[in-house]
N, C-alpha and C positions, 0 to 999 in steps of 0.2 A: 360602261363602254369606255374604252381607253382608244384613245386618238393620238396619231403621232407627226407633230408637226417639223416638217421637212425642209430648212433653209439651207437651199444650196449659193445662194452669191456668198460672196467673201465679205458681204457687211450685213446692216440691218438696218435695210432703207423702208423704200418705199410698201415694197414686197411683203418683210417682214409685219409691218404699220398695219397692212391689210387681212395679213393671215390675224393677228392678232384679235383684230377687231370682227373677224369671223368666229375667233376663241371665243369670246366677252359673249359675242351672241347665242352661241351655242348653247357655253355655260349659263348663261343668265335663263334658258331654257330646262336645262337639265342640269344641277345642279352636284349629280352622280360621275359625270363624264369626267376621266382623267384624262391629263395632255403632258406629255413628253414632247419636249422640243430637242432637237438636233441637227446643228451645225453644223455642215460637213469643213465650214472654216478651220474649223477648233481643231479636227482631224488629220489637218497637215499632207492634205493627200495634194502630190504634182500637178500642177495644171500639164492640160497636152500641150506638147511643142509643136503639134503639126507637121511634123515630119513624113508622117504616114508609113512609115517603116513598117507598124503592126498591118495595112494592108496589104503593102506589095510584099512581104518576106514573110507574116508571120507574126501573132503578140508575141514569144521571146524574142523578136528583136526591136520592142519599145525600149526606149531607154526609164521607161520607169514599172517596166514589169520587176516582179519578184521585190519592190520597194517596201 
């Protein structure tokens, strides 16, 4: 089974502390189970400005569509 562990905050607090030790328990069960982690920090992707542009107009008029 392959599992894929998903951090979205832009660090690796508390959040991250918990999934992990969810991992240890898993694994410590099934010894088979692969885990991929991914950060979407790492990916560089805009935070939203809040502007809400993509509601009233439309997503092509975010300013971080097509980024």
């Amino acid at each position: 089974m392959k599992i894929l562990m998903l951090n979205a905050t832009p660090h690796r607090g508390n959040t991250w502390k918990a999934m992990c030790a969810v991992r240890d328990a898993i694994y410590a069960e099934d010894g088979a189970v692969q885990f991929e982690e991914l950060h979407l920090a790492d990916l560089g992707l805009p935070f939203c400005s809040g502007c809400s542009a993509c509601f009233r107009k439309g997503m092509h008029f975010c300013p971080h569509h097509a980024l």
